[in-house]
C-alpha positions as CSV (number, residue, x, y, z in Angstrom):
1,X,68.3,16.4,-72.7
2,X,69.3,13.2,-72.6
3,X,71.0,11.5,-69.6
4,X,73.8,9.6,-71.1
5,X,73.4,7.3,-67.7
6,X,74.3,4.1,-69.9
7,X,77.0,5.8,-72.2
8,X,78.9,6.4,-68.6
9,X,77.9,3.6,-66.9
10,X,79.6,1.7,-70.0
11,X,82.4,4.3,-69.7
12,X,83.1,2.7,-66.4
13,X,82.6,-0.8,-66.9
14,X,85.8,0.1,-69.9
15,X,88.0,1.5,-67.2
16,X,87.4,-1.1,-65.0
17,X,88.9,-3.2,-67.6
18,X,91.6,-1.2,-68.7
19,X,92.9,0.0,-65.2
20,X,93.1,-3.8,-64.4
21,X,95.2,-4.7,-67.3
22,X,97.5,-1.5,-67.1
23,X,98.3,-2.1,-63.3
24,X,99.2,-5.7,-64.0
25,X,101.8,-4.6,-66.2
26,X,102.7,-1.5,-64.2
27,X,106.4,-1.9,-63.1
28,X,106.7,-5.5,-64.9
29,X,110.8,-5.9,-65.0
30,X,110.0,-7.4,-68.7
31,X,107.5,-4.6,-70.0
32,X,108.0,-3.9,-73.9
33,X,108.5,-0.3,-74.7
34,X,108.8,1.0,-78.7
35,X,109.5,4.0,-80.2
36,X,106.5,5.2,-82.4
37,X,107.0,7.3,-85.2
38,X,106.5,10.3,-83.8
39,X,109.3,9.5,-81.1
40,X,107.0,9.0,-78.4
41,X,106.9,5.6,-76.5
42,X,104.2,3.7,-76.5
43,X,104.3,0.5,-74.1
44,X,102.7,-3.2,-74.4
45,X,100.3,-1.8,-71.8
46,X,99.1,0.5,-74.2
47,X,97.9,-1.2,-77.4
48,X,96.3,-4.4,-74.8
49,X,94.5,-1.6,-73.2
50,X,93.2,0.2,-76.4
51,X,92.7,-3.8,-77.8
52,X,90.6,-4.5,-74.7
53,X,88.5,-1.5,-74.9
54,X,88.3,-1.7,-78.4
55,X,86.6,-5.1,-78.0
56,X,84.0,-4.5,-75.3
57,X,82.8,-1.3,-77.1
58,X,82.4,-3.3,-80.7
59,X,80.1,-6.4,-78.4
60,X,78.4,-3.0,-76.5
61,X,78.0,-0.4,-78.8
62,X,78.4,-2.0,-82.4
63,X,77.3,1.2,-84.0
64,X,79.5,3.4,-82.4
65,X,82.7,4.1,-84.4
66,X,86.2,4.1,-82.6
67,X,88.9,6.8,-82.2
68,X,92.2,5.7,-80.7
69,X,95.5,6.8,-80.0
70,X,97.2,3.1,-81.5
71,X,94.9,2.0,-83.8
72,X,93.3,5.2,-85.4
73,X,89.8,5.2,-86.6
74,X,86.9,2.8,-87.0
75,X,83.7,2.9,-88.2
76,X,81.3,6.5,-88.9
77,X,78.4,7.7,-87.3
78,X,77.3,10.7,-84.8
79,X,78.7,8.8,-81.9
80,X,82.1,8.3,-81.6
81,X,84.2,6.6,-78.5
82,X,87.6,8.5,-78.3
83,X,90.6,6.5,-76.0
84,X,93.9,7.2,-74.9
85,X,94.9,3.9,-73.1
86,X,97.6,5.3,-71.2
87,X,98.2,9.2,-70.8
88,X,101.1,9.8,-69.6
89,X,103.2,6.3,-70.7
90,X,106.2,8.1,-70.1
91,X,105.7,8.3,-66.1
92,X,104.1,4.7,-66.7
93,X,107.1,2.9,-68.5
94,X,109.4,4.7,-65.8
95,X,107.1,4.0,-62.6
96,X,105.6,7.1,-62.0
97,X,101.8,6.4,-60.5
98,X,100.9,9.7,-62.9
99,X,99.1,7.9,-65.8
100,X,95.7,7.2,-66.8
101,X,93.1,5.8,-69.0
102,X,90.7,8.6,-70.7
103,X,87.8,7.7,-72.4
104,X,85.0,10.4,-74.0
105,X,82.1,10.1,-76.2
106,X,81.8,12.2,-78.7
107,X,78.7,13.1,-80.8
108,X,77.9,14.9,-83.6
109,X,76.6,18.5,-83.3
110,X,77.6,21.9,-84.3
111,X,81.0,23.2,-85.1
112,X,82.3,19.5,-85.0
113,X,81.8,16.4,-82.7
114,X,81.8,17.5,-79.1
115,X,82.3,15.2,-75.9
116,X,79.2,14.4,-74.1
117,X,80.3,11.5,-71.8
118,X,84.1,11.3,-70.1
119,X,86.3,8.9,-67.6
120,X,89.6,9.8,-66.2
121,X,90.8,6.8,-64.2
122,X,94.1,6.8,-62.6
123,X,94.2,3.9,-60.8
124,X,97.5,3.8,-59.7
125,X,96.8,6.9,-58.1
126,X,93.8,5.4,-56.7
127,X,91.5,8.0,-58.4
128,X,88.9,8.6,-60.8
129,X,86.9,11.4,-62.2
130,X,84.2,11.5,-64.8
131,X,81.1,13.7,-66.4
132,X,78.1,13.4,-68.1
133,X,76.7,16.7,-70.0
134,X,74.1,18.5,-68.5
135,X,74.6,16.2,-65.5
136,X,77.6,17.2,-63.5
137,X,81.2,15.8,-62.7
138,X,82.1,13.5,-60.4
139,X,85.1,11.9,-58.3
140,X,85.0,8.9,-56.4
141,X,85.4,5.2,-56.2
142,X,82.3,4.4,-58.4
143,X,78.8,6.0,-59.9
144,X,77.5,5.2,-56.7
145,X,80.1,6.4,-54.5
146,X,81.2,9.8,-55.5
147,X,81.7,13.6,-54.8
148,X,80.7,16.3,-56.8
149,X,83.6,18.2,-58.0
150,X,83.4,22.5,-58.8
151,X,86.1,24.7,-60.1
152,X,87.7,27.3,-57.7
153,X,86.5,30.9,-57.1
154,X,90.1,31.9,-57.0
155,X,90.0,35.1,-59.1
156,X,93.2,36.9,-59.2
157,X,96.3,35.4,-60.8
158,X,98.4,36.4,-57.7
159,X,95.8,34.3,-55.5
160,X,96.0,31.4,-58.0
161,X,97.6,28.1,-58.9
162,X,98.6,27.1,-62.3
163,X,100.0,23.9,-63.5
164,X,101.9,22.7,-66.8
165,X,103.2,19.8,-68.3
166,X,106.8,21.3,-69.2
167,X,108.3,24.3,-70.5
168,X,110.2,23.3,-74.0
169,X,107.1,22.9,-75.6
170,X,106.8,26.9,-75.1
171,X,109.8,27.7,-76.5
172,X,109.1,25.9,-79.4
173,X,106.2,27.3,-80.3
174,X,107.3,30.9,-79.3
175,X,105.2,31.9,-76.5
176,X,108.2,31.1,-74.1
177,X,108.0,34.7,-72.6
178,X,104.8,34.8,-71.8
179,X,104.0,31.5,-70.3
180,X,106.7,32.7,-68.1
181,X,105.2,36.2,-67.5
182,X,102.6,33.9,-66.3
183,X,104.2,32.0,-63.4
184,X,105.9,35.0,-62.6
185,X,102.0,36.8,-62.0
186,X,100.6,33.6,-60.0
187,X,100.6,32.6,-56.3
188,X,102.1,29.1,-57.2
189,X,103.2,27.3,-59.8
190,X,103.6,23.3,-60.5
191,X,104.4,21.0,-63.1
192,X,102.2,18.0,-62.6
193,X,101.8,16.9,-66.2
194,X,99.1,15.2,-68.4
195,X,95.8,14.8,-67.5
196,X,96.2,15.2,-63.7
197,X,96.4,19.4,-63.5
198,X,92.9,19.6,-65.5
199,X,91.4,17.2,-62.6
200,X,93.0,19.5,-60.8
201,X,91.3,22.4,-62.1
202,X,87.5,20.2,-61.6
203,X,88.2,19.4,-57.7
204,X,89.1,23.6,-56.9
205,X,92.8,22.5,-56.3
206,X,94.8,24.7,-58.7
207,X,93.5,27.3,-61.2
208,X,94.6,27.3,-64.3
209,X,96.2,24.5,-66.6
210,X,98.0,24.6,-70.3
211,X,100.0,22.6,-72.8
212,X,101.2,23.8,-76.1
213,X,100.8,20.5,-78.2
214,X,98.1,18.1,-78.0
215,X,95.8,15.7,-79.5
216,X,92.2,15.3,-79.6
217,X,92.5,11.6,-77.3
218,X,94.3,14.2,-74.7
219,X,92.0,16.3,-74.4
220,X,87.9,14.6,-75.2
221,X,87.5,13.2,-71.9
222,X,89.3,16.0,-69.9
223,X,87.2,18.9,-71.2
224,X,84.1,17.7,-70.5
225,X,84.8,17.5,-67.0
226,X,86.3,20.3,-66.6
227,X,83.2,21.9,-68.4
228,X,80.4,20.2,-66.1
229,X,82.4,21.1,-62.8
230,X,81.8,24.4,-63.9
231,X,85.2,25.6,-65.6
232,X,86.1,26.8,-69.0
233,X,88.1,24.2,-71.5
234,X,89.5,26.1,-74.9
235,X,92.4,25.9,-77.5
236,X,94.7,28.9,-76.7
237,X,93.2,30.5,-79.7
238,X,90.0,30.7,-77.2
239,X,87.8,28.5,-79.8
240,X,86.1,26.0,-76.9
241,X,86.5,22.3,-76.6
242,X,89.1,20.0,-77.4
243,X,89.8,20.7,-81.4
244,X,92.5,23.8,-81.6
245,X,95.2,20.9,-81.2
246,X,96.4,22.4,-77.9
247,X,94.8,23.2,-74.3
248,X,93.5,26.0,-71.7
249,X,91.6,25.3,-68.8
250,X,90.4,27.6,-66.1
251,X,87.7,28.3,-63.5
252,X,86.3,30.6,-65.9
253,X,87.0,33.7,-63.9
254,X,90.7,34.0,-64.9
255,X,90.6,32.4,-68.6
256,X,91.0,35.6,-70.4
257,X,94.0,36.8,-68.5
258,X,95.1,33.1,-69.4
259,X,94.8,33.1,-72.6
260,X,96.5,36.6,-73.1
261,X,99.8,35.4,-71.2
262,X,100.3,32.5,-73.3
263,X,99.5,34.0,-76.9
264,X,101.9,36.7,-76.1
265,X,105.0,36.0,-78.9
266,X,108.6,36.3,-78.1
């Protein structure tokens, strides 16, 4: 199996880059924010982040192509880098520390290119997380100075924790009723948003995590962690990984009963 130790080394060397050039626009009285198509914002911060890492991967990796949230795709191969600069520019452009830069490689295998190497750094959070497959996930300040992170062995719903990003996107989509059948079955409940819950779900902290609507850049870094600390990372249609356009994560123990609540219809 291979070790992947200089595809995450790398991975952190990018983060240490980007996290330095998001925080020194973080708050900026004068930070430019547009309106992308889509009617999301994206920020300044953003596309110099994605730019930056961009850059350092086509000097490091020249074969490698590119997958990013502002700038799309570049370049083929089996190996593909996958960025969001910032998830979660809404709390960013508004001051909320909840944000962070995800980057996962992705190679080709199977049913579709899968993540094999991911880095969540929040640094205005102070925090990082990342995995390697077959090797384990991590949290700490750096490779060298880090904790290994399992899921919880939580498993009832009424012992367990489960976090979201926001309830409309349920309703939309029709599964309003049982999303909250859900929080009315477990112990606790919290909406902490983005990528933060499915770190969450890595460390033991809370349970079980959803959203309704997401791309792959949301999700390629996440699920491989959440994977190598021992937890299961699906689309709510069960298929596993980061491809069904939406997101489930679990300790494992309680993902069926998961999965059932929030693919009942209204």
């Amino acid at each position: 199996m291979p070790d992947y130790h200089d595809d995450l080394r790398l991975a952190h060397v990018l983060a240490d880059a980007a996290d330095a050039a998001t925080m020194a626009r973080f708050k900026a009285l004068d930070l430019k924010v547009e309106t992308k198509p889509d009617m999301t914002p994206v920020s300044e911060a953003d596309k110099a982040a994605e730019e930056l890492i961009r850059s350092q991967l086509q000097r490091a990796r020249p074969r490698d192509a590119i997958l990013g949230e502002e700038y799309g795709i570049e370049g083929t191969g089996p190996r593909r880098w996958v960025i969001d600069p910032i998830d979660g520019t809404k709390n960013y452009v508004r001051g909320v520390p909840v944000w962070a830069t995800l980057i996962s490689l992705m190679e080709a295998a199977e049913g579709g290119y899968q993540p094999v190497v991911g880095v969540v750094s929040a640094p205005a959070l102070g925090r990082r997380w990342w995995a390697a497959k077959g090797h384990g996930a991590y949290t700490g300040r750096s490779l060298t100075s880090a904790s290994r992170m399992h899921v919880s062995k939580v498993s009832t719903l009424s012992d367990a924790s489960f976090a979201y990003s926001s309830i409309g996107g349920w309703e939309e989509q029709g599964r309003l009723n049982g999303f909250l059948d859900l929080t009315r079955e477990v112990w606790r409940t919290r909406a902490y948003g983005d990528f933060w819950p499915y770190m969450m779900v890595a460390e033991g902290s809370v349970d079980l995590c959803a959203e309704p609507e997401l791309s792959l850049w949301d999700m390629a870094a996440t699920a491989i962690v959440v994977t190598e600390a021992g937890g299961t990372f699906t689309g709510l249609d069960g298929r596993p990984g980061p491809h069904s356009g939406n997101a489930a994560a679990s300790n494992g123990l309680l993902h069926d009963e998961l999965l059932g609540y929030l693919n009942e219809r209204n």
